[in-house]
C-alpha positions in Angstrom: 36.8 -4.3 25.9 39.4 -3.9 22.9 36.5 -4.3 20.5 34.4 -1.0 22.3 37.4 1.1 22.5 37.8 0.5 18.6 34.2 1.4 18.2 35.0 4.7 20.1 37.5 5.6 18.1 36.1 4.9 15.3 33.1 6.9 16.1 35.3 9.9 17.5 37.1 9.7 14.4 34.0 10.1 11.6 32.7 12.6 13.6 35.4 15.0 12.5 35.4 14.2 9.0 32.8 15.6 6.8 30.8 13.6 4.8 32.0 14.2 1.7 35.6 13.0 3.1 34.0 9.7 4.1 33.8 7.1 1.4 30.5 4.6 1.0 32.3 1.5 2.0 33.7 3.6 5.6 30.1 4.8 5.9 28.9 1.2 5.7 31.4 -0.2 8.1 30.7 2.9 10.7 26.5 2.2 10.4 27.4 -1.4 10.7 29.3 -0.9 14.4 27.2 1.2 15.9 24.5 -1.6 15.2 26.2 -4.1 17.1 26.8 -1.8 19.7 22.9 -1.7 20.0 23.1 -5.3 21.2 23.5 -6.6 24.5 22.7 -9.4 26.7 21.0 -9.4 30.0 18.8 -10.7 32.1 15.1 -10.4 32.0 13.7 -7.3 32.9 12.5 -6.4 36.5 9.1 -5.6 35.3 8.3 -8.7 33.4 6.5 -11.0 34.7 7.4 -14.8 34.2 5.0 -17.0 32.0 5.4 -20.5 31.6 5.5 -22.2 28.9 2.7 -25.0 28.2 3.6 -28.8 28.1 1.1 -29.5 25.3 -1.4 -28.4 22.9 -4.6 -29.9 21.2 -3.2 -32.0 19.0 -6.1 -31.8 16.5 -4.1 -28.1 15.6 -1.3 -30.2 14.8 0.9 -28.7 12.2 4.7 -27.7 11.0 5.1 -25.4 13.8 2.6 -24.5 16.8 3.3 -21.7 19.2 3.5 -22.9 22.6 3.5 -19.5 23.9 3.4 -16.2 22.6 4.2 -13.6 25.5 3.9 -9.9 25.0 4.9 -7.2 27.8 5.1 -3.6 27.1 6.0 -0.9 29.5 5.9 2.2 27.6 6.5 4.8 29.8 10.2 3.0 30.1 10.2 2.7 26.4 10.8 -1.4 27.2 8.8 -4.2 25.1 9.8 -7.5 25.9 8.6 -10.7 24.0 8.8 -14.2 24.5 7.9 -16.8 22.2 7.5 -20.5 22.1 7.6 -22.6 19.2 7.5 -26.2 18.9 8.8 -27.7 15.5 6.9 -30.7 14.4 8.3 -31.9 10.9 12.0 -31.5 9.2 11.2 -28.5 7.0 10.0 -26.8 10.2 13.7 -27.0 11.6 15.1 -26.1 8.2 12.9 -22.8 7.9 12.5 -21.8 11.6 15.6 -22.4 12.9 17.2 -19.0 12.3 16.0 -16.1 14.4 15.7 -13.0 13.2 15.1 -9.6 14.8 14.4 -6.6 13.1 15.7 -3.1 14.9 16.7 0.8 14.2 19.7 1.4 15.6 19.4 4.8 15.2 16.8 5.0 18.2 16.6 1.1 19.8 18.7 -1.4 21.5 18.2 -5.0 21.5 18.4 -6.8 24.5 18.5 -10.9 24.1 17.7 -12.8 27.5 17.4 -15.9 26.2 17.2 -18.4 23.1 17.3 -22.2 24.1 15.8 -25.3 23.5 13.5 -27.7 25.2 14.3 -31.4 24.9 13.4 -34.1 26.7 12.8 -32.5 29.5 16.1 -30.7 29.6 17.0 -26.8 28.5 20.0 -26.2 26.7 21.2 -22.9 25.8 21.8 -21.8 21.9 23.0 -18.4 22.6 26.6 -19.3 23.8 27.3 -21.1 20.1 25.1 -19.6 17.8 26.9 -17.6 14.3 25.2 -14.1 14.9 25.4 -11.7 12.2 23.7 -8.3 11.5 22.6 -6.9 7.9 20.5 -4.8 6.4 17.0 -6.7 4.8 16.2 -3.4 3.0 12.7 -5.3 2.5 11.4 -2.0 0.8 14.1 -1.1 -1.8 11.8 -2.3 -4.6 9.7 0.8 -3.7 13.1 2.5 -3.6 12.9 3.0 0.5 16.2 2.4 2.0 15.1 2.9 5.8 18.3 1.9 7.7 16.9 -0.8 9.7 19.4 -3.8 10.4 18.2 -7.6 11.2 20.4 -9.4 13.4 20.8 -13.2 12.7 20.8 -15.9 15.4 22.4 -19.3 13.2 21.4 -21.8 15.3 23.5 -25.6 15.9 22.0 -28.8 16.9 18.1 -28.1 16.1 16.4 -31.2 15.9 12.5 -32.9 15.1 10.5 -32.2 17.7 12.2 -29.5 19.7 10.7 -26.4 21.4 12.6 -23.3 20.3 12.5 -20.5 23.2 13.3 -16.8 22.5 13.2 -14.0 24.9 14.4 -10.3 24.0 13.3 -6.7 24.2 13.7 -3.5 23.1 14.6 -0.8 24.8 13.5 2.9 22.9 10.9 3.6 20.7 10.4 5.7 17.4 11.0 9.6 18.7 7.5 10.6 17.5 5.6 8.8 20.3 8.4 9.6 22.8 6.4 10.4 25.9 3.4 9.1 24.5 2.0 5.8 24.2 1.0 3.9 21.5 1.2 0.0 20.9 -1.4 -2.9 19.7 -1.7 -6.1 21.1 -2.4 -8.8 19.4 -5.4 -11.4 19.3 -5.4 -13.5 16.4 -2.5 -14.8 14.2 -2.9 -17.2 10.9 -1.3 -20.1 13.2 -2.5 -22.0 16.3 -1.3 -20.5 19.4 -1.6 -22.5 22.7 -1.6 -20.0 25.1 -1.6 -16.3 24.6 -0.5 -13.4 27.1 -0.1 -9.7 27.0 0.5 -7.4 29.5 1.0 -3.5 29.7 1.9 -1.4 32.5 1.7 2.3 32.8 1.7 4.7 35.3 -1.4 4.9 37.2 -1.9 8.8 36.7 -1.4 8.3 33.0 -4.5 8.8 30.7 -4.7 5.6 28.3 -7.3 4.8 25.5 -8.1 1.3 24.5 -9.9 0.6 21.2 -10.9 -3.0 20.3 -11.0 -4.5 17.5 -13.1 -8.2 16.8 -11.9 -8.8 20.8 -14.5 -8.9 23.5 -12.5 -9.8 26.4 -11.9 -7.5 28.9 -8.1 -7.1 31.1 -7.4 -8.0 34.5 -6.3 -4.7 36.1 -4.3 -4.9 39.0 -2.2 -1.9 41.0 1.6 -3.0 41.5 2.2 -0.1 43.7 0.8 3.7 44.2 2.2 4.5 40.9 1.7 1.5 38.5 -0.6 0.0 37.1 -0.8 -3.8 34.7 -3.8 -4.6 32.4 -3.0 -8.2 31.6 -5.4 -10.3 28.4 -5.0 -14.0 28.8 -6.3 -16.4 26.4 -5.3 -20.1 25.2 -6.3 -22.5 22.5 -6.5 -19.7 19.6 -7.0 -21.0 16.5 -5.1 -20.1 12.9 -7.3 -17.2 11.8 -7.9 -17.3 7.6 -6.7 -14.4 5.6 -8.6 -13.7 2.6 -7.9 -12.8 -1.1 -9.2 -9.7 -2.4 -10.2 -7.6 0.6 -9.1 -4.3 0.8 -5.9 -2.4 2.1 -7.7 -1.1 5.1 -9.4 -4.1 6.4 -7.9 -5.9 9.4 -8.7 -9.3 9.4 -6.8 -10.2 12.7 -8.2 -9.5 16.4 -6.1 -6.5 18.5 -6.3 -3.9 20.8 -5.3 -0.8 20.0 -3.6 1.7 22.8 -2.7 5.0 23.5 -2.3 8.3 25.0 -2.6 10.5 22.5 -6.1 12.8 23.5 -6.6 14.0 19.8 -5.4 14.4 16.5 -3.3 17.9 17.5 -1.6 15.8 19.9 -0.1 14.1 17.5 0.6 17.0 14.8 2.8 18.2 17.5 5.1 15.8 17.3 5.8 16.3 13.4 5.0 19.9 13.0 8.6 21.1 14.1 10.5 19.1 12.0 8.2 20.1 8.7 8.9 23.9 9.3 9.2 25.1 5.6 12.6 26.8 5.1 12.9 30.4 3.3 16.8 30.5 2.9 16.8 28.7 -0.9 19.8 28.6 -3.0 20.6 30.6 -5.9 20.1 27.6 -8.2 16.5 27.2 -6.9 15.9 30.7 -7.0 16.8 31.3 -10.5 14.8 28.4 -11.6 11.4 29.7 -10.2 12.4 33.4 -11.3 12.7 31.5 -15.3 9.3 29.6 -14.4 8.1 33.4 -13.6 9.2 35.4 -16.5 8.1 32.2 -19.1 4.5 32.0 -17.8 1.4 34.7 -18.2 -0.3 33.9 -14.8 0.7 33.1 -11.3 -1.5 29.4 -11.7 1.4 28.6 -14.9 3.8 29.1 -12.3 2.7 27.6 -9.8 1.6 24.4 -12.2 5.1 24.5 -13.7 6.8 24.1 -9.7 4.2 21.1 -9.1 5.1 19.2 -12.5 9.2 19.7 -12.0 8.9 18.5 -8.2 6.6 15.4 -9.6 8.7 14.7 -12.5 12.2 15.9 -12.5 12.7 15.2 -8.8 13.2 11.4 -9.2 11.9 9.3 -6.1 14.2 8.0 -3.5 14.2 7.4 -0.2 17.4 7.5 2.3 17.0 7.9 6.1 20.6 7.0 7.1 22.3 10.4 7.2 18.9 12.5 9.1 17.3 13.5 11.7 14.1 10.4 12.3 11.2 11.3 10.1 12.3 15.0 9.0 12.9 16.1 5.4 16.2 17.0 4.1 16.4 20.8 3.3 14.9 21.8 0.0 18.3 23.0 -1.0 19.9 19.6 -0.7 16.6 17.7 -2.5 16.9 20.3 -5.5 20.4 19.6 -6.0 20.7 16.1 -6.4 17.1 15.7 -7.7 15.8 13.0 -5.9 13.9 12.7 -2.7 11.1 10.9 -0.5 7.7 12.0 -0.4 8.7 14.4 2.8 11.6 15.8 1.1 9.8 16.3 -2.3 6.8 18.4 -0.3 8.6 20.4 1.3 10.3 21.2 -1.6 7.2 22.0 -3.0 5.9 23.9 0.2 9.6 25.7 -0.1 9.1 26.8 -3.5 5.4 28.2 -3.0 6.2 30.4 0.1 8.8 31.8 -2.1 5.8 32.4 -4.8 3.7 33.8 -1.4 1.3 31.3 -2.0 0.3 28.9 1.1 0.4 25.6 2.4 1.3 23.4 4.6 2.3 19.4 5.0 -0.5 16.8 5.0 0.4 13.5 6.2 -1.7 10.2 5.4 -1.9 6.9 5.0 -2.0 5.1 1.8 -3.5 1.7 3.5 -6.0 3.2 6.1 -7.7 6.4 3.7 -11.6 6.2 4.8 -10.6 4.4 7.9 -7.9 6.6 9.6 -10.8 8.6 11.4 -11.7 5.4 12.9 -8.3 4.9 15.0 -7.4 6.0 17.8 -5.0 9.3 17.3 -1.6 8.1 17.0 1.1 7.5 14.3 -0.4 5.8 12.1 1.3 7.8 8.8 3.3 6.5 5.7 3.4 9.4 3.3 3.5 13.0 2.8 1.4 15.4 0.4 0.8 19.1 0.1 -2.2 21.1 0.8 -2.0 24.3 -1.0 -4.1 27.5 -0.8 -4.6 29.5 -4.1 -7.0 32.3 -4.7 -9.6 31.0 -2.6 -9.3 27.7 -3.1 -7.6 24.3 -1.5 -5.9 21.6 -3.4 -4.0 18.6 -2.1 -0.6 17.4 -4.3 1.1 14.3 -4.2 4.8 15.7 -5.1 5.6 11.9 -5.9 3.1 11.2 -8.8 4.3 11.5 -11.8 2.7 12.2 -15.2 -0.3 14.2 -13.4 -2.1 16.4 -15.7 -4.7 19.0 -15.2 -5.0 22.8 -15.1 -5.7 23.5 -11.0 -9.6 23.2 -11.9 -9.4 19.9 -13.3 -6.2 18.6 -11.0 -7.6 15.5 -9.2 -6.9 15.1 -5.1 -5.4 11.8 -4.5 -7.6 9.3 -2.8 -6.9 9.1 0.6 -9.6 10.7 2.0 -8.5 11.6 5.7 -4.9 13.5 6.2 -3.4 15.2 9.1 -2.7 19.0 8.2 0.7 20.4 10.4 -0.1 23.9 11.0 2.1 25.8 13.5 -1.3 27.2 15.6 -2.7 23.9 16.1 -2.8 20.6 13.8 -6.0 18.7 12.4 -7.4 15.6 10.7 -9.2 17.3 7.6 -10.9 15.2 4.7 -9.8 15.2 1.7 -12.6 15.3 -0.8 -12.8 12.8 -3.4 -12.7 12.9 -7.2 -16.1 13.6 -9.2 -18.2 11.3 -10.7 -17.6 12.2 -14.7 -16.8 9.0 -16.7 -12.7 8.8 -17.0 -12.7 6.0 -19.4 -14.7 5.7 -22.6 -13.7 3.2 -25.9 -15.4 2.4 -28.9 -15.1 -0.5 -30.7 -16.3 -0.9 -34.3 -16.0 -4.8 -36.2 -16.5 -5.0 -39.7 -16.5 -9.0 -39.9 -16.5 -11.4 -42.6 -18.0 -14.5 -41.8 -17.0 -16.6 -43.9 -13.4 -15.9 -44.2 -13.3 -15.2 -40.2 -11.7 -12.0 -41.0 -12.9 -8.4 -38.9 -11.1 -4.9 -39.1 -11.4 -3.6 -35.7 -11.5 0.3 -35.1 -10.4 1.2 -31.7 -11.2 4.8 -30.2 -10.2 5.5 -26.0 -10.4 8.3 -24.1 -9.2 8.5 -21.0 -9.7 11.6 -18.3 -8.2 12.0 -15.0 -6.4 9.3 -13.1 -6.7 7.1 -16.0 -5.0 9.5 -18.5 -2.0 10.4 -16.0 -1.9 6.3 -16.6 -2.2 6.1 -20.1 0.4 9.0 -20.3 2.5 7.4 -18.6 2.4 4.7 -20.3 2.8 5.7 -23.6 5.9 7.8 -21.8 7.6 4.7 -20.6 6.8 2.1 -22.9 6.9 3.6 -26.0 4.3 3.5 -28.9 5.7 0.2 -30.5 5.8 -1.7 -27.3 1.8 -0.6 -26.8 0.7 -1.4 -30.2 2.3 -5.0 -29.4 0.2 -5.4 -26.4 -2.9 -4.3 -28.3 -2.3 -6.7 -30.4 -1.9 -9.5 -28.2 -4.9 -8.2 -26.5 -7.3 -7.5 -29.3 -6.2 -11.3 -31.1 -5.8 -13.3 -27.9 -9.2 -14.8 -29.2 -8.1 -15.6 -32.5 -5.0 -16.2 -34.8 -3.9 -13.1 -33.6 -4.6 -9.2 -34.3 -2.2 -6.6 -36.7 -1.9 -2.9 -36.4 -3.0 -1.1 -39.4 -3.1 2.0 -38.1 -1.5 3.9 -35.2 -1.9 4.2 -32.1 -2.3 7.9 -32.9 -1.9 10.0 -29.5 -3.3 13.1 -28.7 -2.2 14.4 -25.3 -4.6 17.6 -23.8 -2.2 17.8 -21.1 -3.9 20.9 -19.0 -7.3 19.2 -19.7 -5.6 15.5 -18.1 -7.4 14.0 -21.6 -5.4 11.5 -23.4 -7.6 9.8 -27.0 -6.3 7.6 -28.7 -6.7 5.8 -32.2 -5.8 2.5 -33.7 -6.8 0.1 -36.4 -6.3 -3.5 -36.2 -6.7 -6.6 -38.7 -8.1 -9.9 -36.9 -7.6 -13.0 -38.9 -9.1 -16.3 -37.3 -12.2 -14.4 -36.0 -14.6 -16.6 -34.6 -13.0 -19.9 -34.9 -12.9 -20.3 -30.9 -16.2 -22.4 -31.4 -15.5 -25.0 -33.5 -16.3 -25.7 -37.3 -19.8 -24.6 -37.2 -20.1 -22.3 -40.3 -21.0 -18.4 -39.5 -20.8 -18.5 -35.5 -19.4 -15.5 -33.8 -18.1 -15.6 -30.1 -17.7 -12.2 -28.3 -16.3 -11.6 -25.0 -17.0 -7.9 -24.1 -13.8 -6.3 -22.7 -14.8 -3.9 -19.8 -13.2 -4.2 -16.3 -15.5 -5.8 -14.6 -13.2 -9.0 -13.3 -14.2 -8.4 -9.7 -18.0 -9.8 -10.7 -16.9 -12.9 -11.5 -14.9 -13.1 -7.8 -18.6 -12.8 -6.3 -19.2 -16.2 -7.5 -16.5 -17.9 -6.3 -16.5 -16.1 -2.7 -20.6 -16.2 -1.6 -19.6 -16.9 2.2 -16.6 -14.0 2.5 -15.8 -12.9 5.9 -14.1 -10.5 4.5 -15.2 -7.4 2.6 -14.7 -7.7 -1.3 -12.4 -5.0 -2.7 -13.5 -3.0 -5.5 -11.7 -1.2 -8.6 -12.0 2.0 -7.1 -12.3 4.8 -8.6 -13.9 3.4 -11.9 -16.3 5.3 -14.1 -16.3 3.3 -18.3 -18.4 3.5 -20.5 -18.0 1.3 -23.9 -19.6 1.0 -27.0 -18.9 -1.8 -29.4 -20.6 -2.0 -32.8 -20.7 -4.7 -34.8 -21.0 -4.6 -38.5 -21.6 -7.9 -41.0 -20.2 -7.9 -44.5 -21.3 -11.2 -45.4 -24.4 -12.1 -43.3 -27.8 -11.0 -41.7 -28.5 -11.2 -38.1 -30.8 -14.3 -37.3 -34.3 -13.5 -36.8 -34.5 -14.3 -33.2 -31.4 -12.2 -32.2 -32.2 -11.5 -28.4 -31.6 -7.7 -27.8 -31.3 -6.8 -23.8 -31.5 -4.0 -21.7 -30.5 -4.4 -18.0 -29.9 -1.8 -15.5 -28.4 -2.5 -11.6 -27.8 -0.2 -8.9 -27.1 0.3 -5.6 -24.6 2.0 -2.8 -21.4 0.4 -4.5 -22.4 -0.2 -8.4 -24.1 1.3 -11.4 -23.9 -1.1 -14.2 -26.2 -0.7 -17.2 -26.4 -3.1 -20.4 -28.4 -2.4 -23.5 -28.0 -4.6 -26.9 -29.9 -3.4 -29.4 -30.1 -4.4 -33.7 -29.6 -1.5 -35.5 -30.3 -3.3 -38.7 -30.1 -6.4 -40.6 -26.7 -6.6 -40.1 -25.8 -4.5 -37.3 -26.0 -3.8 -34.0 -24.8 -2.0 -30.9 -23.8 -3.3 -27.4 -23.7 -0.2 -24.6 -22.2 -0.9 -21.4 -21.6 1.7 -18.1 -20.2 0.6 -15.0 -19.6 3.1 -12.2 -17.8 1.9 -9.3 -18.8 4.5 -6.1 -17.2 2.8 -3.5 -13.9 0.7 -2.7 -15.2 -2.4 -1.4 -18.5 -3.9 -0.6 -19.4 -5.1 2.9 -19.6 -8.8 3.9 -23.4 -7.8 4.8 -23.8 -6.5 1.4 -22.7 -9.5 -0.6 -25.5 -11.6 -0.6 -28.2 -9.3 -1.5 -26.6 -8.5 -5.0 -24.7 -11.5 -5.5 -26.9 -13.0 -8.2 -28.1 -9.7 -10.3 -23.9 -9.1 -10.8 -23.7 -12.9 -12.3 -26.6 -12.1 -14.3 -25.0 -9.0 -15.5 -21.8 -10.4 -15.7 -23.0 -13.3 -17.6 -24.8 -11.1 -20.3 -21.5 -9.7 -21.3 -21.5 -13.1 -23.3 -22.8 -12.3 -26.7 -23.1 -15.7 -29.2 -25.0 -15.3 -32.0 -25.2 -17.1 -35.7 -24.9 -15.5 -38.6 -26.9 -15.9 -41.6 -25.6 -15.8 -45.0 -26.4 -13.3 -47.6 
């Protein structure tokens, strides 16, 4: 009792200091209260209905830990999702590492409830709550992308876990993220990457309420039964699931493990309506911010300089960083505030953006997507299913979609590259939409020349090194050259142009010319290879080359030919290379094999073509255009063994002759 009048006080007390007057370590201690005041302990919910937990399992799915039970019950419309779990710890390192529970929460809009942690023993149950060391902190799990999300993890220590022993933990939360509010939205889940002995979920929802179910790789249907004239319970039971494999290399968007997906939401405006209120782009800007876009004004010719010079100070000088502690869930902090202090999270750096182009009179609006899903989003069923912000922008006649948080972009607006994620949600006042966003044009955006002058005999080449890189891949190269530094690049050139030798030496540049409104960066360097050649062994005059072009993901087709998983691609990639090769020293061999392949389908263009120019030179030409982001499972097979071929012509081993 002592301990929650403190917390009152405490809580009465902030709330009448500004925030200015509170210090970071008061502001800590407050954030950390109120999150134990979000736990309690009760009984099991009313709803819930009691699942017992198996005696055994298969014991051919032996292993460290096997879940006994996993239990999930979710009653939406009370905001309440309970789960119970059951694991049974088989070996030492399963007690060392399992042991501790841990539950993740948001204290700014859910309560945990704990029913239950014990353990099963010899055929007795003995509570672990009453002893355990509990402690709350905050896992930041995302501060390495610079995401500080206020979540807190509380930590059940537990005493006296032994070999053998069932570990049983029942808790729920009560409340729910305010977007879906109202609304329902939840997944159940079918699949896991361990065994699970017996598997049961369970919603209920009023029996008036509209609900869509989606599957996904599950064919069973639910058991529906009426509870009463207003409720209704779907309940999926399964047992014996096995450990489901997870696969290297497929892309973001595929879900490799079995669900059902469900909710309320009727359509995509449904669900803009729950953002579009707190994205409501403010016109009462400082006099700091104002002055800046009247300077931007006067020192440009046309209103697309000014409107460029807003997008590159948001993307550049408005440093990334993410706090949600002090804010209203999921809004952006005022454009004011954001300009000020120069940093921001995607929201706050778009409407920032948004802010400054109303001033300007030019339009937009907030486009939310998601950096995982992108072709696949239109696939889901309407819910929240978001992770980042963007603008769309309308400018003399034409639409263009910003990321605010990427840096280094070049481009005049006709050459300004959309960001791939194909699908976003536009918030518009009259009535939100899922729009596409259309994807980047096929023009090469990387090109390098490489010319060898070699001498055989002393395994010596001079290397000549032209790039040129367009679009995404110059903001890259810009940025690298930005962050690195030119004498940190030439080092990794170096490494990377003598890794096959006794190493490589600059002799010129890397000269940098940077057509920023073009988005072209070319560069230039000159390099001295000693040791050329020697990879093969003392036989006089053989050359080994290795052509450099980004085509890595071939050689994962012949490692993976029975995938169940699609294969991820380099997506967007567009290169074309030329290497020419130029003996001081020696003549080609008579019987030097030119080649000229070509492949193409839906996913690849890849084109080779070696051809003797002379004597004692020739040319290797290589395109590959990636069109797509990952190649279906179907797909695989059919192609499999023309990419080896291709990939295995990028081999070039020759002799050569002496003059």
């Amino acid at each position: 009792m002592e301990k929650r009048i403190g917390n009152c006080l405490l809580v009465l007390f902030c709330s009448f200091l500004p925030l200015s007057a509170i210090t970071y370590d008061e502001r800590q201690a407050s954030a950390h209260e109120q999150a134990w005041d979000k736990i309690h302990y009760t009984p099991t919910p009313a709803w819930v209905t009691p699942v017992e937990i198996p005696e055994n399992y298969d014991e051919e799915q032996w292993c460290r830990v096997v879940y006994l039970l996993l239990d999930n019950q979710k009653f939406p419309t009370l905001d309440e999702y309970y789960f119970h779990r059951a694991k049974k710890l088989e070996t030492l390192s399963a007690v060392r590492e399992r042991s501790i529970v841990e539950i993740d929460f948001d204290p700014r809009y859910q309560e945990v409830r704990i029913h239950a942690i014990q353990v099963h023993r010899d055929n007795e149950v003995i509570d672990k709550l009453h002893d355990a060391n509990v402690q709350i902190h905050r896992p930041e799990r995302r501060s390495e992308n610079l995401i500080y999300d206020g979540d807190q993890t509380i930590s059940f220590f537990l005493n006296d876990i032994r070999e053998g022993d069932v570990l049983e933990i029942a808790y729920s939360f009560k409340g729910n993220s305010p977007l879906t509010q109202g609304e329902t939205q939840i997944s159940f889940p079918f699949s896991f990457h361990c065994y699970v002995e017996k598997l049961y979920n369970r919603l209920v929802a009023p029996t008036d309420e509209k609900i869509f179910f989606r599957k996904h790789l599950v064919d069973q249907e639910p058991e529906i039964r009426d509870l009463d004239d207003h409720l209704r319970e779907w309940v999926w039971e399964q047992k014996h699931i096995e450990a489901a494999t997870d696969e290297n290399h497929a892309p973001p968007w595929y879900r490799s493990l079995a669900c059902i997906d469900v909710s309320s939401f009727e359509n995509w405006k449904s669900v803009g309506e729950k953002y579009v209120k707190k994205f409501l782009i403010p016109d009462d800007l400082s006099e700091e911010l104002i002055a800046s876009i009247e300077e931007w004004k006067s020192t440009s010719i046309t209103e697309e300089e000014v409107l460029l010079k807003a997008m590159r100070f948001v993307q550049n000088q408005i440093r990334y960083l993410g706090l949600s502690e002090d804010r209203e869930y999921s809004a952006p902090y005022h454009p004011n505030a954001v300009f000020k202090r120069r940093y921001g999270d995607c929201k706050d750096k778009t409407t920032l953006l948004l802010a400054i182009c109303k001033y300007l009179g030019v339009e937009g609006w907030p486009a939310l997507v998601d950096t995982l899903l992108g072709e696949k989003l239109d696939e889901y069923l309407p819910g929240i299913h978001f992770n980042h912000a963007i603008a769309c922008i309308e400018f003399q006649g034409q639409t263009y979609f910003v990321d605010a948080t990427r840096t280094y972009q070049g481009g005049d607006l006709e050459r300004l590259e959309n960001p791939l994620f194909y699908n976003a949600l536009l918030l518009k006042e009259n009535g939100s939409e899922l729009v596409s966003i259309p994807g980047t044009s096929g023009k090469t955006n990387h090109q390098r020349s490489l010319k060898y002058s070699i001498n055989t005999k002393k395994h010596i080449a001079t290397l000549h090194v032209e790039i040129t890189s367009r679009g995404k891949d110059a903001d890259r190269a810009r940025m690298s050259f930005k962050e690195a530094g030119i004498r940190n690049i030439r080092l990794d050139c170096e490494k990377k142009y003598g890794s096959s030798s006794d190493g490589a030496r600059c002799t010129y540049g890397p000269i940098v010319e940077d057509q920023l409104e073009k988005n072209t960066i070319h560069t230039i360097a000159s390099y001295l290879i000693e040791g050329f050649g020697k990879e093969l062994g003392s036989e006089e005059g053989m050359l080994f080359f290795i052509l450099s072009c980004h085509a890595s993901w071939v050689g994962e087709l012949k490692s993976s030919p029975h995938r169940e998983a699609p294969l991820a691609l380099p997506f967007p990639f567009n290169a074309e290379e030329r290497i020419e090769v130029q003996l001081l020293d020696a003549l080609l061999p008579e019987d030097f094999e030119e080649r000229n392949l070509e492949y193409c389908n839906q996913y690849v263009e890849c084109s080779l073509n070696i051809k003797q120019m002379s004597r004692d030179r020739f040319v290797v030409d290589v395109g590959i255009w990636i069109k797509k982001n990952a190649i279906e499972v179907e797909d695989l097979e059919e192609f499999q063994d023309a990419l080896e071929e291709f990939s295995d012509a990028l081999n070039i081993v020759f002799r050569g002759i002496p003059n």
